[in-house]
N, C-alpha and C positions, 0 to 999 in steps of 0.2 A: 447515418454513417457509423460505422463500426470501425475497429481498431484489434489487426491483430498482431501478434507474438511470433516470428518464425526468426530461428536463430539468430536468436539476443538482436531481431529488431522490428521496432512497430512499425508498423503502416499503418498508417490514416490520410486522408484529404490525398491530398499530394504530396505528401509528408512521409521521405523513409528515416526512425531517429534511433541510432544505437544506444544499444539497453543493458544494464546487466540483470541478470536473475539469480537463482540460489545456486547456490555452489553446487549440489549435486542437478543440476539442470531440472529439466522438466518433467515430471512424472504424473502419472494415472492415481495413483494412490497413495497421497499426501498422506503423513504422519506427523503429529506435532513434535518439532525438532531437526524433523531429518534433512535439513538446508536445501530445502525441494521446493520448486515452484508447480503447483496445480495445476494440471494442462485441464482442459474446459473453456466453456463459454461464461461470464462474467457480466454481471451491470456493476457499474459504481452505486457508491452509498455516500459521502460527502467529504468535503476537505477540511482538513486542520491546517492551520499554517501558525509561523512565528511572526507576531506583527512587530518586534523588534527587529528585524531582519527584513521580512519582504512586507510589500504595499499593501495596501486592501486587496484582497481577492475578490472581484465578481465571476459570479459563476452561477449556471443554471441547477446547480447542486447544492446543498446545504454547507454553506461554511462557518466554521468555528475559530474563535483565535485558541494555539495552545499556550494552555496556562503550566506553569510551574510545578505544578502536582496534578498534573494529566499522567493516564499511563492508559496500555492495554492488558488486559488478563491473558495470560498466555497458560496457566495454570487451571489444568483439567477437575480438578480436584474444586472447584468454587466456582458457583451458580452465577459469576458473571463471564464464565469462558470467553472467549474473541470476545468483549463488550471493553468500551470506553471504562475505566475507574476513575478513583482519583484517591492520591496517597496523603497521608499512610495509608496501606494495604495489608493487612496478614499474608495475604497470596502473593505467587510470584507477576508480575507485570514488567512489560516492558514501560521505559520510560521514554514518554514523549518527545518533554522538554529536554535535550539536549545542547552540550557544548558544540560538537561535530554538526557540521550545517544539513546532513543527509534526512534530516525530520522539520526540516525549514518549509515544506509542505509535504500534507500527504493527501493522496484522495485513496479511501476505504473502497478494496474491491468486496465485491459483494461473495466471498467464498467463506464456506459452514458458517454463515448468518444468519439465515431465514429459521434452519431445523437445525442450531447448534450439536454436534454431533462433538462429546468428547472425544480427545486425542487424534482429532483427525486435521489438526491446522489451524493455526487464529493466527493474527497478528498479521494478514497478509495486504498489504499497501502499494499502491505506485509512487512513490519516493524519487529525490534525491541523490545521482551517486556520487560516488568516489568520484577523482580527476580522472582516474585510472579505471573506472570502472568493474571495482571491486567486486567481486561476487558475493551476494545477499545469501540473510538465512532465508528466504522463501519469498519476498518480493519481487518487486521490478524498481530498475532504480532508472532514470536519466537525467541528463542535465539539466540544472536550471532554467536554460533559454527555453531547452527544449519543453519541461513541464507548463510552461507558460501558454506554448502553441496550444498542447494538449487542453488543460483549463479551457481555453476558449471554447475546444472543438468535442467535450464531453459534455452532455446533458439526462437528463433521468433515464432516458432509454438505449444513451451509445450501450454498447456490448464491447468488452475485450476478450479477444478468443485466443488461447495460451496454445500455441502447437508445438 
């Protein structure tokens, strides 16, 4: 089973769950920055979550607890582009471990991972949203009940397809 993306909501299983995504919607040709979400087909790559906040995660994916000095490289300029870090960092990165619950899990879509292509997108995750469902810089975000369905019903080979 696959999972897809049509105006800010997934479908899976029998499951339709309101999403938010980047503020400038969905686009063909991602730029690092431009508050855009990837439109494509997608595998997952693994979850991070806060084990102070949520429970053990099982999943048929690789899961991590985040730690305190977790981060991602969002900075084109250094050989860990879209890769896991951990700070201190010289480069810029996003940080993991936050205050705001919206990084309380994340599962890693699998976009410019394989053949890292500078400036063309890193940091892109299925998250967490706002109550309000905030618009992202280039994720997907849903609620936490909702992420939890998701978890069960993704495994090495689901696909999320961005339209």
């Amino acid at each position: 089973m696959h999972i897809k993306l049509i105006n800010r909501i997934l479908h899976f299983s029998r499951y339709k769950v309101k999403c938010a995504i980047g503020k400038k919607g969905v686009v063909g040709k991602k730029r690092e920055g431009d508050l855009s979400t990837p439109k494509g087909k997608f595998s997952f790559n693994s979850i991070y979550y806060r084990s102070d906040r949520v429970k053990k995660i099982t999943s048929k994916l690789n899961v991590y607890k985040i730690k305190k000095n977790m981060g991602w490289c969002d900075d084109s300029a250094s050989k860990d582009y879209n890769k896991l870090i951990y700070f201190p960092y010289k480069y810029s990165a996003e940080k993991l471990y936050l205050k705001k619950n919206i990084y309380d899990i994340i599962i890693v879509i699998n976009y410019n991972t394989r053949i890292i292509k500078k400036k063309k997108g890193s940091a892109i995750f299925l998250h967490i949203s706002t109550k309000k469902y905030s618009p992202t810089k280039g994720c997907i975000a849903v609620k936490k009940q909702d992420m939890k369905k998701l978890i069960k019903f993704i495994n090495k080979k689901t696909k999320i397809q961005i339209l």
